[in-house]
N, C-alpha and C positions, 0 to 999 in steps of 0.2 A: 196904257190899255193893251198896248201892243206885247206887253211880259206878261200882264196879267192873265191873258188869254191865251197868249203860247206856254206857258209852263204848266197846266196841268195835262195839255194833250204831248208835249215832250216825255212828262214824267211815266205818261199811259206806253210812249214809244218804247222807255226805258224798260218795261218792267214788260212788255211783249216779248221784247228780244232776247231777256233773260231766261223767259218761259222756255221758247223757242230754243235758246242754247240745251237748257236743261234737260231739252226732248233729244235735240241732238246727241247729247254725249249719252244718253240714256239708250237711244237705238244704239251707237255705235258699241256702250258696252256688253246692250243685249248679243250685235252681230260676233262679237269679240270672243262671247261664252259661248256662243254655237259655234262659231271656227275652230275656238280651241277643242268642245267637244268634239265636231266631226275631224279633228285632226288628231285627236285620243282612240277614238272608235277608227277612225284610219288606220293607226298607229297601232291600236290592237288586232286589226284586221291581219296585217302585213305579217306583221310577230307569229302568228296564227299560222297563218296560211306559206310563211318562206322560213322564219327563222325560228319559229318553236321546236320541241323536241319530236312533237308528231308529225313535221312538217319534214324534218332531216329523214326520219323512218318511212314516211312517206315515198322519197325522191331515193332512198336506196331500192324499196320494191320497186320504183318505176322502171329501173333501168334494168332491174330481172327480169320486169314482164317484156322490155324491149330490147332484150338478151345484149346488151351492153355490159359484158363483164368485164373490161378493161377498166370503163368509166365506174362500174360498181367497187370493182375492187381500189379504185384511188379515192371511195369515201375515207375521211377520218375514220380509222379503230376497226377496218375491215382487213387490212392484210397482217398476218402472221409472220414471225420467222421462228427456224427451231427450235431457239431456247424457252421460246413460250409454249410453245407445243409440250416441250420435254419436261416443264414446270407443271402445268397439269395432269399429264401424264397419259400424253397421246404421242405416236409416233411421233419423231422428229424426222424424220425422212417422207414423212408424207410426199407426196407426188401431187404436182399442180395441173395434169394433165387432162381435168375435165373441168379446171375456172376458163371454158369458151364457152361462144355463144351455142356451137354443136351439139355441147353436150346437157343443154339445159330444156326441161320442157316447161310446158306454157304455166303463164302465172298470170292470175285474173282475181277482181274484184278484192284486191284489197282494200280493206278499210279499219281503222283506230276503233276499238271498243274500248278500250281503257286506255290512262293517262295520268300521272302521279308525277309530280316535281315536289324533289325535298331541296331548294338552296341549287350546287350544284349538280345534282343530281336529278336522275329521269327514270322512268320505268315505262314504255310504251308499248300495250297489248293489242297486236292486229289480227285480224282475220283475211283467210284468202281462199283461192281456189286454186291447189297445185298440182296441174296434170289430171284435173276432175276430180280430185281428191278435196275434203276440205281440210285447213288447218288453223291453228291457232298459237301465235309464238308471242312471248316477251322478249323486248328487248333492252338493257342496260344502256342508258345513254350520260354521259357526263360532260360539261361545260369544256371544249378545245382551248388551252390558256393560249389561243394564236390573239395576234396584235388586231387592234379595228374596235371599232363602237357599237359594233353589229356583232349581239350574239353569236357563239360559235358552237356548235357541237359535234362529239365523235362516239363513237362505240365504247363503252366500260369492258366490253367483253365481247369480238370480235364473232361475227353471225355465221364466219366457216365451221363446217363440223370435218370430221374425219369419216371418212368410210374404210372401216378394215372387212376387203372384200377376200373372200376365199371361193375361188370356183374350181371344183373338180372335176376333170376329164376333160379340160383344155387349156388350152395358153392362149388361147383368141377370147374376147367376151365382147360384149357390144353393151355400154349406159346408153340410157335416151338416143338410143340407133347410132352412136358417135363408139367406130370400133378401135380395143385397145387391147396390144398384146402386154401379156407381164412383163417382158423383157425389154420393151421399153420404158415400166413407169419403177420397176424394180431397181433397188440400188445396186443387187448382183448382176446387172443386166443380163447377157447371156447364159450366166449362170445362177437365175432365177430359180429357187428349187421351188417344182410345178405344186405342190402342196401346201406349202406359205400363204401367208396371207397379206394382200397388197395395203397398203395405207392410201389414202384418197380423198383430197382435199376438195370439198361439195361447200356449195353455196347452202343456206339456208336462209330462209324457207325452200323447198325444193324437192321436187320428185325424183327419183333415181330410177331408171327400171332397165334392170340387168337381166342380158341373156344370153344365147351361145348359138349360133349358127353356124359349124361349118360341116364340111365333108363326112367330119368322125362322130362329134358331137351335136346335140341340140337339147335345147330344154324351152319351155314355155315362158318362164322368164319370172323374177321375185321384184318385184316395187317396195320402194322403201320410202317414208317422209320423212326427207331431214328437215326437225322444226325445232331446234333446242340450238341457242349458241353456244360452237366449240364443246360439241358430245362428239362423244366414239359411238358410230353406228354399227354394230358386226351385221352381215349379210353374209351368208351361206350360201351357194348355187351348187351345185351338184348336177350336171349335163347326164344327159344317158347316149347311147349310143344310135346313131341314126342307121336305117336299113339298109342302107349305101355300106355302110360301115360292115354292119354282120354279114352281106352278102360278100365283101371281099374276104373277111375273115374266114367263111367258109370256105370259099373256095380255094385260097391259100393253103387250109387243114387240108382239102381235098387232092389238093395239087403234093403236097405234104407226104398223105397217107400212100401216094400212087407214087411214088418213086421211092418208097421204103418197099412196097412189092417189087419192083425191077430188080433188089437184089437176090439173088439166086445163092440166100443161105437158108440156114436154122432160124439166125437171131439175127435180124438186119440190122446196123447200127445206128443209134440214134434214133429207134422206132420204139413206140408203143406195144408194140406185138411179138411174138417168135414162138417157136414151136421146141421142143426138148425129145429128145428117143434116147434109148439106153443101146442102142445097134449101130449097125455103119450104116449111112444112104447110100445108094447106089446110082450117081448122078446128082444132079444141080434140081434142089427143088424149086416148086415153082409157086409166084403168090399172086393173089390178086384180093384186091378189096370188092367184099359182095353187099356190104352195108358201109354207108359210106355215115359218120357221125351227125346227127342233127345242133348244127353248133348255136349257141348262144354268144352273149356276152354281155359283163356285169362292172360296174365302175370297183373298182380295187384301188386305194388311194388316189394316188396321182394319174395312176394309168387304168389298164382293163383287166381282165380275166374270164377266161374260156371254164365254163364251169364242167365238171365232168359230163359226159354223155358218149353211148353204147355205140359202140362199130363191130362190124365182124368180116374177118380175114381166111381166106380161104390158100390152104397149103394141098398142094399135089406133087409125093415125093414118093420115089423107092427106098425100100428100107431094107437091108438085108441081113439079116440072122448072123449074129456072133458067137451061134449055138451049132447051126447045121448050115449055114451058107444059104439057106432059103432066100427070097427075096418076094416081099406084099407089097401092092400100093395103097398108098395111104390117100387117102382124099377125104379133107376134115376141114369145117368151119371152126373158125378161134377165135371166142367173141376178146372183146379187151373194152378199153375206154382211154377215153381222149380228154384232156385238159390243157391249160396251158396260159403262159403269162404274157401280154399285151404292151408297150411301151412304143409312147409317141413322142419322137423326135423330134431334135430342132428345127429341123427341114418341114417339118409337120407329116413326114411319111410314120407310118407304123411297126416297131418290131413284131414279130410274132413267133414264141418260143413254145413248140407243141413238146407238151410229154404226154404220160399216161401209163398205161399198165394194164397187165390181165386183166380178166371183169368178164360176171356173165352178162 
């Protein structure tokens, strides 16, 4: 009685516990496929967000906008040497003298608009704000063959450009307020010829904005976006001359024209002016300047130039007859004009070479 009646509620025990397993291994393979889900969607997250190509592009603008160009420039595929310069056909001398923090300005709201992976291969299109400017660059990214399990990548084509700058009417110039003389980034150093044009190794994406403040020169200043990887950017500056500058110029001419009248001839030497008679004088004549020239000054290649403008010279002399020994005074205004060539020194002082000649 005692099996007859225990075996069918054993048999009910059996076939509970079964069920029961059946649930169990069915929850754990449910929990099994969401772990591994949320460890794919993890795993894509990561990929995404550290080791994707937009993620590498990313973490090189980060450290532009946090002027970190030591750490930028030791990304993979961002620094250059020579021979690749000289393969595309950009100076090889370029000067590395504005990859600092000094001479970069501000870089905000980057962000990935486009994104293309072929295999090894990337192409990552961002947008920014450079220096209040907006811009838009592609960048070449390709698979790093470095050792590790973790994706690696580097630059196809290195984001430095070249800046071949030419400024005229100084040897001082100032990028992004960070000031730089030729003759330190020049290969001829001291013998830098002031009309050349410098080769200048710029980050990109990046704003450039060159000007000239000193003594001699100034200009308002030319902005440039470098947003193309490893392009030749040419910039042009052309300084004018500042009012400091033309008031010494003048008064130099002035100081000039006044000791060419101290000499007590016909034809002073080295002067713009002099007077001619066909008689003897009679005594040491005498000069003085009655208009003194209204000077200018005009950029002329590398240096200046004194454009012409009217003076008038006043001679007071005896003159005496080769005929009958008479003797007249002469008392005569002698207009002429003033020119002349400008050249600024290594010292940074200024030549100043007056000519000129007769002129009403």
């Amino acid at each position: 009685m005692d099996n007859a009646g225990g075996g069918p509620a054993t048999l009910r025990g059996v076939s509970g516990a079964r069920t029961r397993l059946r649930r169990e291994i069915l929850g754990m393979a449910v929990i099994g496929v969401l772990l591994l889900a949320a460890l794919g969607a993890g795993a894509a997250s990561l990929y995404r967000e550290v080791y994707s190509p937009r993620a590498f592009v990313l973490n090189y603008l980060e450290l532009l906008q946090d002027h970190r160009t030591a750490e930028a420039l030791a990304v993979p595929g961002v620094a250059v040497d020579s021979a690749e310069l000289e393969a595309i056909g950009l100076p090889a001398t370029a000067s590395e003298a504005l990859l600092r923090p000094d001479a970069l300005a501000s870089l905000t709201d980057a962000a990935v608009t486009g994104e293309s992976v072929d295999g090894d291969q990337a192409r990552v299109t961002v947008s920014y704000t450079a220096g209040g400017y907006s811009g838009t660059t592609t960048f070449a990214i390709e698979h790093d063959p470095g050792e590790g399990l973790l994706p690696r990548w580097r630059f196809a084509r290195s984001p430095l450009s070249v800046m071949k700058l030419t400024v005229m009417g100084s040897m001082r110039f100032a990028v992004n307020g960070f000031e730089v003389d030729k003759r330190q980034v020049s290969v001829d150093g001291a013998d830098a010829d002031p009309s050349a044009a410098v080769p200048l190794l710029v980050f990109s994406p990046g704003l450039y904005s060159v000007d000239v403040d000193t003594a001699i020169s100034a200009t308002p200043g030319v902005a440039v976006l470098a947003d193309a990887p490893l392009a030749g950017i040419p910039v042009d500056v052309q300084a004018e001359p500042t009012e400091e500058f033309i008031g010494v110029v003048q008064t130099r001419v002035e100081d000039f024209l006044t000791s060419c009248a101290e000499q007590k001839v016909l034809q002073p030497t080295g002067c713009p002016f002099g007077y001619t008679v066909r008689n003897r004088i009679d005594g040491a004549p005498t000069w003085s300047i009655v208009e003194q020239p209204v000077v200018t000054v005009v950029p002329d290649g590398s240096g200046w130039r004194i454009p012409s403008a009217k003076a008038v010279a006043h001679i007071d002399v005896e003159i005496r007859s080769i005929f009958d020994g008479s003797v007249r005074t002469v008392e005569e205004d002698v207009p002429f004009r003033v020119d002349g060539q400008i050249s600024v020194l290594p010292d940074g002082t200024a030549s100043i070479l007056v000519g000129g000649g007769s002129g009403d």
